[in-house]
C-alpha positions in Angstrom: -8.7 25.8 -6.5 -8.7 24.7 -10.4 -12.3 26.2 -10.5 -10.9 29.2 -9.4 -8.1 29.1 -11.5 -10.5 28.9 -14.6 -12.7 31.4 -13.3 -10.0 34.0 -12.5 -8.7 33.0 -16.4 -12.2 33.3 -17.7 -12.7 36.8 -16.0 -9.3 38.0 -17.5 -10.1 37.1 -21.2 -13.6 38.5 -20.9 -12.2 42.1 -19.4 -9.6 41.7 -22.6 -11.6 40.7 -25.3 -14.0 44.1 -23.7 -11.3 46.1 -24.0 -10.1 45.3 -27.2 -14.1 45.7 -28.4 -14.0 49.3 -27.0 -10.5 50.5 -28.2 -12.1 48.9 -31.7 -15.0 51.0 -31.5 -13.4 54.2 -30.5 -10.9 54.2 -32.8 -13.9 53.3 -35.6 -16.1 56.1 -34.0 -12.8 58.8 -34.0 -12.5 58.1 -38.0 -15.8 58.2 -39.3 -16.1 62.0 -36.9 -13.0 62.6 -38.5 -14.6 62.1 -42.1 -18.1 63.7 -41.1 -16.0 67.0 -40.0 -14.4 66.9 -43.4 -17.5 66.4 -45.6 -19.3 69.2 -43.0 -15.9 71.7 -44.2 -16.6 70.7 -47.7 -20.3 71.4 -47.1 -19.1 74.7 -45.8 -17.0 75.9 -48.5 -18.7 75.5 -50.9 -22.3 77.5 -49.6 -19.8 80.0 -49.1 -18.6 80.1 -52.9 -22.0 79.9 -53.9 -23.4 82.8 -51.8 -19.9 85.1 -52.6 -20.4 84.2 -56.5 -24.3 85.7 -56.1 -25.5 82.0 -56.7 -27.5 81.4 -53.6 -28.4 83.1 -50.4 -27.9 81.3 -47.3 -29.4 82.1 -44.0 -27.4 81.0 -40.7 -29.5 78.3 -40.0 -28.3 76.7 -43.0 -24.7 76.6 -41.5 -26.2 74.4 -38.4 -24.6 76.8 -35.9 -21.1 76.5 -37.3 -19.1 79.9 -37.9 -16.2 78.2 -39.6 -13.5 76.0 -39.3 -10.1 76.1 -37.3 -7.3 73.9 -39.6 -3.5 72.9 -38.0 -2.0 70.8 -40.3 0.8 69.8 -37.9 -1.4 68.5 -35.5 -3.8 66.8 -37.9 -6.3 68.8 -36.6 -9.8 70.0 -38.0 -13.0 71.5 -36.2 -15.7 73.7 -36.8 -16.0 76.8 -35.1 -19.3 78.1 -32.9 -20.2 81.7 -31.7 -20.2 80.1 -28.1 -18.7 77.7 -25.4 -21.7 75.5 -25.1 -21.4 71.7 -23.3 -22.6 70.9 -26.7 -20.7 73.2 -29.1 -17.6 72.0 -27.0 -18.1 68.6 -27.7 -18.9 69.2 -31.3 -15.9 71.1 -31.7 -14.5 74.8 -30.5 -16.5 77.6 -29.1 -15.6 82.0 -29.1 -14.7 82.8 -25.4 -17.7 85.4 -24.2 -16.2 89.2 -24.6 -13.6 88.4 -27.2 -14.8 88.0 -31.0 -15.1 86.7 -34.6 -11.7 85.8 -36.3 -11.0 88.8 -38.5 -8.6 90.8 -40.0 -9.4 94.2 -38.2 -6.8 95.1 -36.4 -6.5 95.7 -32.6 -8.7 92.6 -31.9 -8.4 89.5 -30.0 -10.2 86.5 -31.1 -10.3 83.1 -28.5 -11.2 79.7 -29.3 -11.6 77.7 -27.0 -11.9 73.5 -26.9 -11.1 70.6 -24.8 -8.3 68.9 -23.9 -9.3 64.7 -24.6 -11.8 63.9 -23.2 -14.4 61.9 -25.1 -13.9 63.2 -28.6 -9.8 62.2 -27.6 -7.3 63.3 -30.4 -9.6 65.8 -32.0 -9.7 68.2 -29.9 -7.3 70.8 -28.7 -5.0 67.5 -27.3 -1.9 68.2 -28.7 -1.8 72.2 -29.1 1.3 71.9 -26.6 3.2 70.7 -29.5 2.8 73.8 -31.5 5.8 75.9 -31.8 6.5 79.7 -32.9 6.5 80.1 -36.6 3.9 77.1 -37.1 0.8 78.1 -38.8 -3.2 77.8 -37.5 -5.4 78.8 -40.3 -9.4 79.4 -39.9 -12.2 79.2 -42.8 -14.7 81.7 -41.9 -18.5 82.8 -44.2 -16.2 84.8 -46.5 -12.4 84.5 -45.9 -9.7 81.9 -45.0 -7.0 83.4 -42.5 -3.6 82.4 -41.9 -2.2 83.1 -38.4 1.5 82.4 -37.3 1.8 81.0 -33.4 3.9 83.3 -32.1 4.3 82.2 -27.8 2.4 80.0 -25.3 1.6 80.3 -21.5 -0.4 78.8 -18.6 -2.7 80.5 -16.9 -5.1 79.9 -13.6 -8.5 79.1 -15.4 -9.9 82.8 -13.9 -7.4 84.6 -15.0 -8.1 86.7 -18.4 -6.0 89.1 -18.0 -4.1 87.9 -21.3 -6.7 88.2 -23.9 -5.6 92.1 -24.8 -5.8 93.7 -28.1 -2.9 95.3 -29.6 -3.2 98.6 -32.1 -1.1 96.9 -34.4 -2.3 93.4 -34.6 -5.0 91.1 -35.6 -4.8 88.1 -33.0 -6.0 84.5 -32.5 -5.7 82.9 -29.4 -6.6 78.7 -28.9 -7.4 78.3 -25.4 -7.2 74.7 -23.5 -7.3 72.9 -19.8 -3.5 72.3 -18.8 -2.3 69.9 -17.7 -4.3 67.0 -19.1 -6.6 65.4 -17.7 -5.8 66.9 -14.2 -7.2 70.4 -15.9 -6.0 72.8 -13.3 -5.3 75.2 -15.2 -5.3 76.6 -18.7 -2.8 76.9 -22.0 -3.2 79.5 -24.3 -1.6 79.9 -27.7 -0.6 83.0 -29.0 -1.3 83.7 -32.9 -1.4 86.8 -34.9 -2.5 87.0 -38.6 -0.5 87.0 -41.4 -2.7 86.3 -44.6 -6.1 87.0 -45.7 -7.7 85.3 -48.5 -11.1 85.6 -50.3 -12.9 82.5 -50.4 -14.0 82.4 -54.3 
C-alpha cells in the first residue's frame, strides 16, 4: 500500500509540474504573438506611409497576405486582417466573410470579419467581443486609411443564417463575426458597427 501511496503521489506531482510547464509556455507563446502582431502593424504602417508619400512602391506580396489590422482597445485586442476565411488566415488572425467586402468608407456597404472564439491562439482572438458595448469604438488600419467605427447592437444567430449582413443607403458598416457560445460554438455573435471617422494614413 505505501508503494502505492508514493506512486499515486509521484503521478500527481508529475501531471502538476506538466501542467504548470504548459500554462508557462502558453502564456510565453501568447506574449511574444502578441509582440510579433505589433512589430507586423508597425511593419504595416509604415510601407503604407512610404508608398502614400511617393517613396516606395509596394506590391501585395510585400504585405504577406495581410489587408490591415482590426484594433479594440477595450478588449486589448490586435489582429491583422485577410481577404478570406482560410483555416490558416483564421488562425493567424481575421478573415472577410465571402460576399461581403473591404472596410471602406463608401456608403451602403457591409463589411464582416470574421475570427475565432479561443481556441488555440486563446485571448487573441475574437474571445471577449461579448464584452463590447454600444458607443465603444473598433477601429481598422487598412493600405491607405485608418477607420473609426462605433458598436452600435449585438445578436446571435444560427451559423447559416446571413440574413443580417444588409447594407443600408445611409451607412458605412463593420460587422465582427464569432462562434457563440464558447467553446460549445453553436451558433454565432455578430457585432454591429458603423463608421464614424476616416483618416488618411500619412
Amino acid at each position: 500500500m505505501k508503494n502505492k501511496g508514493k506512486l499515486l503521489i509521484s503521478i500527481g506531482v508529475i501531471i502538476l509540474i506538466s501542467s504548470l510547464a504548459f500554462m508557462g509556455f502558453t502564456h510565453i507563446r501568447m506574449i511574444k504573438r502578441a509582440n510579433e502582431i505589433q512589430h507586423k502593424k508597425e511593419d504595416f504602417v509604415k510601407k503604407v506611409k512610404q508608398s502614400n508619400e511617393g517613396h516606395s512602391k509596394f506590391k501585395d506580396e510585400d504585405f504577406n497576405g495581410v489587408l490591415g489590422f482590426v484594433e479594440i482597445e477595450k478588449i486589448k485586442l490586435l489582429l491583422p486582417i485577410y481577404k478570406s476565411t482560410s483555416d490558416k488566415e483564421l488562425r493567424d488572425g481575421v478573415g472577410i466573410v465571402e460576399t461581403t467586402g473591404q472596410p471602406t468608407n463608401q456608403l451602403n456597404t457591409v463589411s464582416v470579419l470574421a475570427g475565432h472564439r479561443g481556441g488555440y491562439n486563446g485571448k487573441d482572438t475574437f474571445l471577449k467581443i461579448d464584452q463590447l458595448k454600444n458607443g465603444d469604438i473598433v477601429k481598422v488600419t487598412d493600405r491607405k486609411n485608418v477607420y473609426r467605427y462605433k458598436v452600435t447592437g449585438r445578436t446571435i444567430i444560427e451559423p447559416t443564417d446571413w440574413t443580417k449582413f444588409n447594407k443600408e443607403p445611409d451607412k458605412a458598416k463593420l460587422i465582427l463575426m464569432s462562434c457563440h457560445p464558447y467553446p460549445t460554438n453553436t451558433h454565432r455573435m455578430l457585432v454591429f458597427t458603423e463608421l464614424i471617422r476616416i483618416d488618411f494614413i500619412k
